[in-house]
N, C-alpha and C positions, 0 to 999 in steps of 0.2 A: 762209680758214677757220681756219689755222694760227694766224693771227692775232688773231681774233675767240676761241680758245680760252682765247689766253695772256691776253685782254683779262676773258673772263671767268672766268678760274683767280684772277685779282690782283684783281680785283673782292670774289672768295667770300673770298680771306685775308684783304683789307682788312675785310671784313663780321667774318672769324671774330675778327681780335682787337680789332676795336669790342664787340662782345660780350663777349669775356673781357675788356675793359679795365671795361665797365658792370656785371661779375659779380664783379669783385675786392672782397675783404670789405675791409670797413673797419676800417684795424690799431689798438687800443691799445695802445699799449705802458705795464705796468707796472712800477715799482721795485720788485717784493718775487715772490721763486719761487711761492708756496703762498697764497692767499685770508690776510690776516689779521684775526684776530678784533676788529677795529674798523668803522666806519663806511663805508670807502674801499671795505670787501670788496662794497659793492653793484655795483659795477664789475663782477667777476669774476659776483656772481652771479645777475647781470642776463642773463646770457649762459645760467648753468644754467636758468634758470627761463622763458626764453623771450621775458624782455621788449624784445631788439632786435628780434626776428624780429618780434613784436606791435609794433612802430613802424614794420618794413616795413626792416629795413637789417639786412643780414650782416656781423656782426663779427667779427673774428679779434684774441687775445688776443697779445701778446708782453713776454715776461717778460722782466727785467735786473734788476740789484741796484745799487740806489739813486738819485738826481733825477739825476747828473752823468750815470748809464750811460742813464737814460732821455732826456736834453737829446741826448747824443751821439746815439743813435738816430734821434730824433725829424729830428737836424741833417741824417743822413746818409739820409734821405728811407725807414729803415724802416721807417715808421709813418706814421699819419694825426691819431694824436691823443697826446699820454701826460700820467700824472697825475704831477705834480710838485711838489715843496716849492715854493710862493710867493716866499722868498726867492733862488732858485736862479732863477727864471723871471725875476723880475723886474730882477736882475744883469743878465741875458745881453742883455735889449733894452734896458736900461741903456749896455751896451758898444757897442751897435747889430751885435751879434753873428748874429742873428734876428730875424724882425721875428713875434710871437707874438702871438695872441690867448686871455685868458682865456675860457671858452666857461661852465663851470661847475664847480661845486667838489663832487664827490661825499662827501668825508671832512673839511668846511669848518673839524674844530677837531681837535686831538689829545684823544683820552681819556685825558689824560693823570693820571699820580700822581705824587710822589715818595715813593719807599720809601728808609727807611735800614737802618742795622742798628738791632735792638733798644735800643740804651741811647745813641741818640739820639732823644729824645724834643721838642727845640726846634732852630726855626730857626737860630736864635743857634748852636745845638752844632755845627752843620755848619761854622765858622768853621776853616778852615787844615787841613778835611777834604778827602778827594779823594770827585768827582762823575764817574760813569760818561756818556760824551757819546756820541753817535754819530762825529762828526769834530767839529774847531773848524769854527765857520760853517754846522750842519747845523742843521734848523727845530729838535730836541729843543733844541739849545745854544741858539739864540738865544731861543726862547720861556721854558726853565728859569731862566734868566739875568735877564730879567725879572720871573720867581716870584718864586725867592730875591730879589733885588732888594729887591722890593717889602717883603718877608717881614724884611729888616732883617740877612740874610745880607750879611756882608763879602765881594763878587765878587771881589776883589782875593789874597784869603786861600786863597781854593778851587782845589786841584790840578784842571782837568779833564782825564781822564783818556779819550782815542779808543778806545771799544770795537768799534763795528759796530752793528748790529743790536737792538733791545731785548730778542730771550729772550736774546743773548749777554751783554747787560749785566746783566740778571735774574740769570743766573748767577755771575759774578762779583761778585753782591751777596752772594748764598748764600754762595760760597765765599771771601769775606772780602777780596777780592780791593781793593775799592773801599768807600768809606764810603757811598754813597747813588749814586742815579740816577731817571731818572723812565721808566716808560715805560708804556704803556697798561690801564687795569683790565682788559684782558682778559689779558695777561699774567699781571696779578696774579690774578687767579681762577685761573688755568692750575697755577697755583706748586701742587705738592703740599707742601708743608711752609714754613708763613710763621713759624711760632715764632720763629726768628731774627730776623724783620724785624718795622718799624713803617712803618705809611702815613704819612707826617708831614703829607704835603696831600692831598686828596681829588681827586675829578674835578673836582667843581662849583668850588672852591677854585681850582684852578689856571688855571682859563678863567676867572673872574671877574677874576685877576690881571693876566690876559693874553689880553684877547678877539681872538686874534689870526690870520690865516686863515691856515693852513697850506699847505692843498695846494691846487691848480687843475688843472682840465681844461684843458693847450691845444692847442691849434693855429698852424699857422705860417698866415702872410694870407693867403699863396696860397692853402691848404685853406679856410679859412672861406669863401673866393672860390668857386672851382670844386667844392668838394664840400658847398655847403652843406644839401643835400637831408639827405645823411648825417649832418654835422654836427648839424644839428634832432634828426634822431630818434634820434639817440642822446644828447641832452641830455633828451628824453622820456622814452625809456627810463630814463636814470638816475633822472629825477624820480620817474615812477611805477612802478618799482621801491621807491624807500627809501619813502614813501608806504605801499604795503603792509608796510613790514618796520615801520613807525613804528603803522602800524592792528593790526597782527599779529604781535608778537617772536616768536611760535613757527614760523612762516614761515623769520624769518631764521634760526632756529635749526637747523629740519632741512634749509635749505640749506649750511649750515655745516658739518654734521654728516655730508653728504654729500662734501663738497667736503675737508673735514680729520677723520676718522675718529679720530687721535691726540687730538685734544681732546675734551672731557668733557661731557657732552649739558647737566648740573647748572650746569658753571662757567658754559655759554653764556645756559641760562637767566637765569643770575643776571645776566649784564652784559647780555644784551639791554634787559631793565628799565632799567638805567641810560641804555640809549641811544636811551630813546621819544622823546625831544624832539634828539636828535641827530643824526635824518636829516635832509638836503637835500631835506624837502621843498619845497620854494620856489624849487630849483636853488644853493643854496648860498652862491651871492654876494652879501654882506652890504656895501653900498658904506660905510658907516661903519666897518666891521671894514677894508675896505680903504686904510679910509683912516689906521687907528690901525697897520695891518701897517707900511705905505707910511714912515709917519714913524718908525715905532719903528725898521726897517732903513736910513734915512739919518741915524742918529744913530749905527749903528757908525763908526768912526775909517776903517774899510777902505772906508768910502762916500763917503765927504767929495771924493773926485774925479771922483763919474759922477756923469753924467747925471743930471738931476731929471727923473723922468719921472709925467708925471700921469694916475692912473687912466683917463683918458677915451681914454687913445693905448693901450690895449693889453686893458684889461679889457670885453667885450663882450657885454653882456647880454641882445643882446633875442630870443639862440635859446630863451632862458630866459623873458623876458618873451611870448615866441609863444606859449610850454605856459600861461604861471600865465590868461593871457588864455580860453585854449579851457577849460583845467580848472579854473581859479579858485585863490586862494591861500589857505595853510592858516593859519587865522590864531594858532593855538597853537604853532605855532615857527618856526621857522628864517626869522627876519624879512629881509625885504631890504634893509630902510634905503634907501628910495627909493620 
């Protein structure tokens, strides 16, 4: 009888944490404390508004600062998924450091701008000026670097200058600190006082320069493996999330507005507009962009020794091509190139 207890005492624990193992949310981990007023933020407020729980999958959010803290994370098995610069991801199974899967890209481009001080008014003037970066080797750096490039800026001539963060670098423009940087129009609506400064490149401007995919959803193989249930609906979730923020900017707005109280109901307005054709409707992964990303970061000098690694070993689309299949694809943006 003793025995037949202890048989069914080990029985009920094995049950209770097969259950709590089936009831654990599924972690993202992201690179920034606070929702920010870009594209990426559907992430975060896909979670306020309900749309994992409407795919049928509980998530739990975990915040770090910046792709390195989120890769570490991801590495040291706190998480299930995180959203990471492209070129960071793409390094590390380059190295054969993780073996990662791209799954989807919620925030596929930077909204980006470059702002300088007021009495720079041409590319050319930024020549043997200092550029606020986030790090050397960070997506701002490598995509900006491109811009100007392209733009007829001497790369060679340009102090960049490691600030952190974009409203850190924002600030540092203000206060005279740096000659120019680039960081998101939603920043720049944020700015209470631009008199001192000039947009020298727009949004549209700088993505045409540089159609180049920033950030990615991923996952390590294992998880795409064993959690792909979760995996699905939560690339659902993101889809038809930005979907309604892309049918209805005032949606994203007063999620916004909820979520970051400090920003300005006006400024969001005004940058949602800017961002109707900016969501991941379509799940993000644009295989042509990936393929311009791909080449543009094995022509750094720091690349020239890893691995050539081809789209097909690591970028994985079809938790994405399952949605566009049941819901159908939009065919006013966020094309797939494929």
């Amino acid at each position: 009888m003793i025995g037949l207890c202890k048989l069914s005492f080990a029985l009920a624990a094995l049950m209770a944490l097969s259950f709590s193992a089936e009831a654990a949310p599924f972690k993202i981990i992201l690179p920034y404390l606070e929702p920010p007023p870009v594209p990426d933020s559907v992430i975060d407020l896909a979670l306020r508004l309900g749309f994992y729980k409407e795919a049928g999958v509980e998530v739990e959010l975990m915040r770090v600062v910046q792709t390195p803290s989120a890769i570490a994370a991801l590495r040291a098995g706190d998480g299930d998924m995180a959203n990471v610069a492209t070129g960071t991801s793409l390094e590390v199974v380059a190295r054969d450091q993780m073996k990662l899967r791209a799954v989807a890209s919620a925030g596929k481009a930077l909204p980006f701008i470059i702002a300088t001080k007021k009495e720079i008014t041409t590319p050319k003037q930024l020549n043997g000026k200092s550029f606020g970066i986030a790090s050397i080797g960070s997506t701002d750096y490598i995509v900006s670097r491109i811009v100007l490039g392209k733009l007829g800026v001497d790369l060679n001539s340009l102090q960049f200058v490691a600030l952190g963060v974009p409203p850190v670098r924002a600030q540092a423009l203000l206060a005279g600190r740096i000659d120019s940087t680039a960081f998101s129009i939603g920043v720049w609506m944020g700015l209470p006082d631009k008199s001192a400064l000039n947009m020298l490149v727009d949004q549209p401007s700088y993505f045409n320069a540089a159609p180049y995919l920033t950030q990615l959803d991923v996952v390590t193989e294992e998880t795409a493996k064993k959690k792909a249930t979760e995996v699905q609906a939560v690339v659902r979730a993101i889809i038809m999330a930005s979907r309604a923020f892309a049918e209805k900017p005032s949606l994203w707005v007063d999620a916004m507005m909820a979520a970051r109280p400090d920003l300005k109901r006006d400024d969001l307005a005004a940058v949602a507009e800017t961002y109707r054709e900016s969501w991941s409707v379509n799940g993000g992964i644009n295989l042509d962009s990936v393929a311009f990303t791909t080449d543009t970061l094995y022509t750094d000098p720091a690349w020239k020794d890893l691995r050539k690694v081809p789209p097909k070993e690591w970028i994985d689309t079809h938790f994405i091509d399952k949605v566009l299949a049941e819901k159908g694809v939009v065919a006013s943006s966020d094309p797939t190139g494929r």
